[in-house]
Structures are given as C-alpha cells and as structure tokens.
C-alpha distance (Angstrom), angle and dihedral (degrees) to the residues before:
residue distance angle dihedral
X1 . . .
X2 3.87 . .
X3 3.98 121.8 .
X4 4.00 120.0 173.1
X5 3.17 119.6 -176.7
X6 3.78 140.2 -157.8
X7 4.10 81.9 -41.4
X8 3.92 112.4 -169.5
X9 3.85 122.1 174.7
X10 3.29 124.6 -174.3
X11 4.19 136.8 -171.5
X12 3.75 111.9 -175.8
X13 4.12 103.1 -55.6
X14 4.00 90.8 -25.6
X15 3.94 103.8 101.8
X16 4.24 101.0 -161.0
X17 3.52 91.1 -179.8
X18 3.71 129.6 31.7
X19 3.90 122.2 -165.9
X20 4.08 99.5 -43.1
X21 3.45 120.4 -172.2
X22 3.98 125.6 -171.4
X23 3.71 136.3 168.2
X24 3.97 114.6 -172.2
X25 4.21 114.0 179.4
X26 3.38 123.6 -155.9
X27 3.67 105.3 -94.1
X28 3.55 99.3 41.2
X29 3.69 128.7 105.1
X30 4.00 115.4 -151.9
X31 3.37 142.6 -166.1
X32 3.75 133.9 -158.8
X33 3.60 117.4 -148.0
X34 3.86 137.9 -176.7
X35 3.79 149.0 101.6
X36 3.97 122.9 -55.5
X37 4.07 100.7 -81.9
X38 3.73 93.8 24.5
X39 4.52 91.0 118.1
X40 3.71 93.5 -100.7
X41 3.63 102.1 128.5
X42 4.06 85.0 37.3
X43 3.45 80.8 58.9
X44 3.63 95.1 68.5
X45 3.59 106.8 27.8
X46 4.21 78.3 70.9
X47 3.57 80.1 45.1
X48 3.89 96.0 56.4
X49 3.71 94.5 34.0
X50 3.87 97.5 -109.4
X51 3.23 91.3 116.6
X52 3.69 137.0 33.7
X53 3.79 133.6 -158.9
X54 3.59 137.7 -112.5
X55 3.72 90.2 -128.6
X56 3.86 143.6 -8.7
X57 4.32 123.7 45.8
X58 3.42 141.6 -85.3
X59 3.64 120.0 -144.7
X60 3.57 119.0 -164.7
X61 3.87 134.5 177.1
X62 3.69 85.2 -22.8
X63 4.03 100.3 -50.4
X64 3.61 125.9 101.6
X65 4.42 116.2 -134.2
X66 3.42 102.2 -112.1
X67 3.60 103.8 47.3
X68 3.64 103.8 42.4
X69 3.70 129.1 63.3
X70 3.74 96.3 -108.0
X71 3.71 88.7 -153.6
X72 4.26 92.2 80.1
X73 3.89 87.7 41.6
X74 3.92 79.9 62.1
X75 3.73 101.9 51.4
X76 4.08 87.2 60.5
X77 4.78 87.1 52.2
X78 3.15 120.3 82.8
X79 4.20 108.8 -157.8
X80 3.64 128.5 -167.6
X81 3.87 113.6 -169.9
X82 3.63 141.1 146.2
X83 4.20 84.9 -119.3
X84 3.71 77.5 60.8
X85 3.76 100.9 54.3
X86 4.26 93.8 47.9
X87 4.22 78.8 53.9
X88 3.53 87.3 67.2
X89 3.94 128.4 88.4
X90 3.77 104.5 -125.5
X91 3.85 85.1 -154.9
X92 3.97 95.2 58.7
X93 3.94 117.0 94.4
X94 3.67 116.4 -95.4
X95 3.97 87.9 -118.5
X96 3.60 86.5 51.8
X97 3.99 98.7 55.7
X98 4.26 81.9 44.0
X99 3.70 90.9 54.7
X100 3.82 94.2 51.6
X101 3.78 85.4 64.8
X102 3.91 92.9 76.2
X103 3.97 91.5 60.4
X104 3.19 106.3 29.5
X105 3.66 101.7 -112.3
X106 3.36 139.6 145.7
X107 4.29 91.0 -148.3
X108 3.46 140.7 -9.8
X109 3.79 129.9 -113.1
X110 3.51 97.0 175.6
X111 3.76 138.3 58.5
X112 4.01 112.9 -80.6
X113 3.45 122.9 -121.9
X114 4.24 108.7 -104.2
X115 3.95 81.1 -126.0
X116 3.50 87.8 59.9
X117 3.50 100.0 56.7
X118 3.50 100.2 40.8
X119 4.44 85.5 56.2
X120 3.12 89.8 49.2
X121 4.08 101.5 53.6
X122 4.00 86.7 44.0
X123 3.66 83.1 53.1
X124 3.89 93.8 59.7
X125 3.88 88.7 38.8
X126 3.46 88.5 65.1
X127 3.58 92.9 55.9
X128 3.78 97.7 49.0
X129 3.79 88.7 -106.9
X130 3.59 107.1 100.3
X131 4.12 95.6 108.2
X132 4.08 81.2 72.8
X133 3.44 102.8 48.5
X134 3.76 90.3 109.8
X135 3.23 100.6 38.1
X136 3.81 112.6 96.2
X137 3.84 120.9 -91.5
X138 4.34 96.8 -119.1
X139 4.15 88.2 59.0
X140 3.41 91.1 59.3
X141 3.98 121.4 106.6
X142 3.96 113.7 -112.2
X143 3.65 86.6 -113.7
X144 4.01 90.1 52.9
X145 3.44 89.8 49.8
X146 3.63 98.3 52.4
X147 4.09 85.9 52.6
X148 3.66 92.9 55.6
X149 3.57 99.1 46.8
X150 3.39 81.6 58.1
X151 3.65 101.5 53.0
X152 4.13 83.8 47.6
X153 4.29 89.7 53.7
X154 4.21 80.9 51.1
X155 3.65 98.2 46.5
X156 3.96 89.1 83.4
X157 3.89 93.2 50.0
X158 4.22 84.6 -118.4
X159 3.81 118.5 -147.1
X160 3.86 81.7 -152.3
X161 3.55 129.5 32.9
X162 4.07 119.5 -177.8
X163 3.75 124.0 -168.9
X164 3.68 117.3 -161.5
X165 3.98 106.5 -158.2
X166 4.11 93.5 -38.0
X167 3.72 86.0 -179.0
X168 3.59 104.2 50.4
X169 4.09 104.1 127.2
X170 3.82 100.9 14.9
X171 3.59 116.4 120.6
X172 3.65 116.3 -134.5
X173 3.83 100.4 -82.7
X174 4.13 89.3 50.9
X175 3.68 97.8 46.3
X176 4.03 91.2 51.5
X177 3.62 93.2 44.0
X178 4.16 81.0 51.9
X179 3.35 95.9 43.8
X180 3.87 92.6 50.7
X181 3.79 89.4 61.5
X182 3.89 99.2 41.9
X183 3.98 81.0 52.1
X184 3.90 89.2 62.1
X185 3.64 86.6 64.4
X186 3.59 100.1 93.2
X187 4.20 85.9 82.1
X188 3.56 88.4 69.8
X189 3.86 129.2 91.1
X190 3.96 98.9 -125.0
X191 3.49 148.9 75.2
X192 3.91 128.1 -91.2
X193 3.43 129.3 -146.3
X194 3.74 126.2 -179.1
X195 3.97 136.1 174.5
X196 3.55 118.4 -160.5
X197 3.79 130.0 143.5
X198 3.78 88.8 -145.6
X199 3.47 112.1 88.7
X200 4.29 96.2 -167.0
X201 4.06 80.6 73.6
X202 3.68 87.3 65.9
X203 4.03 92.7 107.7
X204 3.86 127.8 -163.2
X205 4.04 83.7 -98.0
X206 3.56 89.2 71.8
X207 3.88 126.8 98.6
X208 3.80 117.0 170.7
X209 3.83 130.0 19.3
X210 3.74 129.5 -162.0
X211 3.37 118.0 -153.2
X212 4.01 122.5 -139.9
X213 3.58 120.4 -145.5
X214 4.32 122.1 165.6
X215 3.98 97.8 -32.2
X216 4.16 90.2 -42.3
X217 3.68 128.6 96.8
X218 4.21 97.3 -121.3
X219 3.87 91.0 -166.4
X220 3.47 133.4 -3.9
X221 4.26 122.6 179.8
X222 3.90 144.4 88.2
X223 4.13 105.2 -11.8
X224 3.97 90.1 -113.2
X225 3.74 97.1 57.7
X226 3.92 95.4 46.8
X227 3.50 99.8 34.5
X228 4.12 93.9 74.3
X229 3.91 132.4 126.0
X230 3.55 90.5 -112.2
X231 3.84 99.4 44.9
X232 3.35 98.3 46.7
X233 4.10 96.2 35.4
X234 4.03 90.5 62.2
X235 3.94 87.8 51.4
X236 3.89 100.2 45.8
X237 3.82 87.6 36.8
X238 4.06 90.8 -132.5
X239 4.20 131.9 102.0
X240 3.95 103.4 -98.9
X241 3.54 148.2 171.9
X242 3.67 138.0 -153.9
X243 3.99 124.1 -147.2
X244 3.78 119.1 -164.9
X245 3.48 116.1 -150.4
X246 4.10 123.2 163.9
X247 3.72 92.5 -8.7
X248 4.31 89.3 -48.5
X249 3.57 136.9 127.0
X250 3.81 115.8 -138.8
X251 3.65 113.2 178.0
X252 4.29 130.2 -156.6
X253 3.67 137.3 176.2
X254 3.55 116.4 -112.2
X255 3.60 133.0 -149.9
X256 3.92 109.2 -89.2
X257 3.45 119.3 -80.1
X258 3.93 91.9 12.1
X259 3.82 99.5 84.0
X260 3.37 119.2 124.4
C-alpha cells in the first residue's frame, strides 16, 4: 500500500527528514506518533504527493512519485485535515461539502447528479448527522464537522484514507464520540492512516504505530511492541508508562527513576 524509502528532505542546512523508511500492507491500519516538529505531517504530505523529497521514493498504491501523475493516485485517498476544513465554504450545505467527496472537489459549479445527493445524505445518516444535512457547513459543531469530512473522504469508497489530527479541538465527549466512528472502520476494505501526537486516540482499530522522533522514524511495528515505557520514554525524553485497557494505550509520567 505505502512504501517510503530512505526519505531525506532537506531546506537549506535544516534536514526535516532524515533517512525514513516505512512499509504499510494492505490490511493494516497505522498510526504515526510523535511530538509537534517531530516530521509527522511531512510524513504525509510525501505521502499525498504535496510534497516531494530531496532524496529516496515514495511508493504508493503501487505507483512510484515521479512517474505517475500523482493527481489519479489522489482520487483513490481519502484525507481529513484541518487545511481541509478552511477549504470548505462555511456557507455551503453540509450535504453539499459531503457530495464533493465523490469527485474530489473542493465545490461544485455544476448541477449534481440526484445519485449524488442521495449518497451523500445516507452518508451523514450513517454518522448520526443526517438532521444537519441542510444546515450550512460553518453552524456545525467542530465535532460535526470532523464527522462530515469524514463521510466526504468515504464518498469515493478510498483504498486509503489519512487523518491528520481528526481530534484536534474536540473536548473529551466529541473526540470519543469521533473516535467511536473511526473505530467502525475496520468493516471497510482500505487502509487507515492517522497522525496524532496523542497516543489515548490509538483505538482498538489500530494495528501498527510508527513512532516519530527528530525527522527519523525511532520505531515502527505492531502497536504493542512500540508502544512501551522505554520506547516511547527515550523519544519524549520523560519517565513513562503505558496502561492497556480494552485494546488502548493510555500513557502517564512517572516519578523519576520509576518508569517502566
């Protein structure tokens, strides 16, 4: 699905990524972790082909950057970003901003295929949001946004779907309800990707993380074996420790010297 290379990028004598390597299979659902400035959202700019690196390759759905026009790679990603959101016309209707999902656009200028529509209201059924489907897109709730851009990266039945920091903004009660959704994406036939530097957002649908440390991916593998005291202590530079409960990481400083 995803395959990065020996990635280096470079601005002037600032090196913001340094030699990453990453192998994502289909069937596999990553995350990337690590601390604000770490390369994560670099990561997937290379990923989605915004962005292209000083040296190494970036495999994606089975074409190389470079010598594919990254703009078809695109129509089979789904991305969820706060870049995204500020895209949007807050005066469009929800349903609207949902249907733009199946072509890629940003807006229509044309009339929208009955089809369409009708998708793109299911859509927004299925994530309890369907009463606002007329309402327009700036009166929504931050969590309610978040959903529908969601239902508008579904809309073209992705192969990939990446989530930059979904839950940045939501107060407890949004991000879970959020979360609970995103979690129901296991049913689907595709590939998730999500960046977060939060590590409770790591949800039972989750299989592998790689972890983000100064422009190099520190550790990358199944969630259990990264997601350790140790691991994850030498990248954040602080004693932690890591509970599991139902399938979830939740992390806490300890005391120094106790961590564990």
């Amino acid at each position: 699905m995803i395959s990065l290379s020996q990635l280096v990028l470079q601005r002037d004598e600032r090196v913001i990524l340094d030699g990453v390597n990453l192998q994502v299979n289909k069937g596999e659902h990553w995350v990337i972790l690590g601390r604000n400035g770490s390369g994560k959202t670099t990561i997937l700019e290379m990923i989605t082909g915004y962005l292209f690196p000083t040296s190494g390759t970036v495999d994606v759905l089975g074409h190389r950057y470079g010598r594919v026009d990254v703009r078809e790679v695109r129509k089979r990603i789904g991305y969820i970003s706060q870049s995204v959101i500020e895209k949007m016309s807050l005066s469009d209707p929800v349903w609207e901003i949902v249907a733009t999902g199946e072509y890629a656009f940003l807006r229509f200028y044309q009339e929208i295929e009955p089809a369409v529509i009708r998708k793109a209201k299911a859509m927004l059924e299925d994530f309890g949001i369907g009463h606002l489907s007329s309402q327009p897109f700036g009166t929504l709730s931050q969590g309610e946004r978040k959903k529908a851009l969601l239902a508008r990266a579904l809309m073209s039945s992705p192969e990939l779907l990446i989530m930059d920091e979904p839950c940045a903004g939501l107060d407890l009660y949004e991000r879970e309800k959020l979360l609970n959704d995103l979690n129901k994406l296991g049913k689907r036939d595709m590939t998730v990707l999500y960046v977060t530097h939060h590590i409770e957002e790591i949800i039972p649908l989750f299989t592998h993380v790689a972890l983000v440390h100064e422009g190099s991916i520190a550790a990358a593998g199944p969630k259990q074996e990264v997601l350790t005291g140790d691991i994850l202590g030498s990248a954040y530079e602080l004693p932690v420790e890591v509970d599991w409960v139902h399938d979830r990481p939740w992390i806490r400083v300890a005391p120094k010297g106790d961590a564990g």
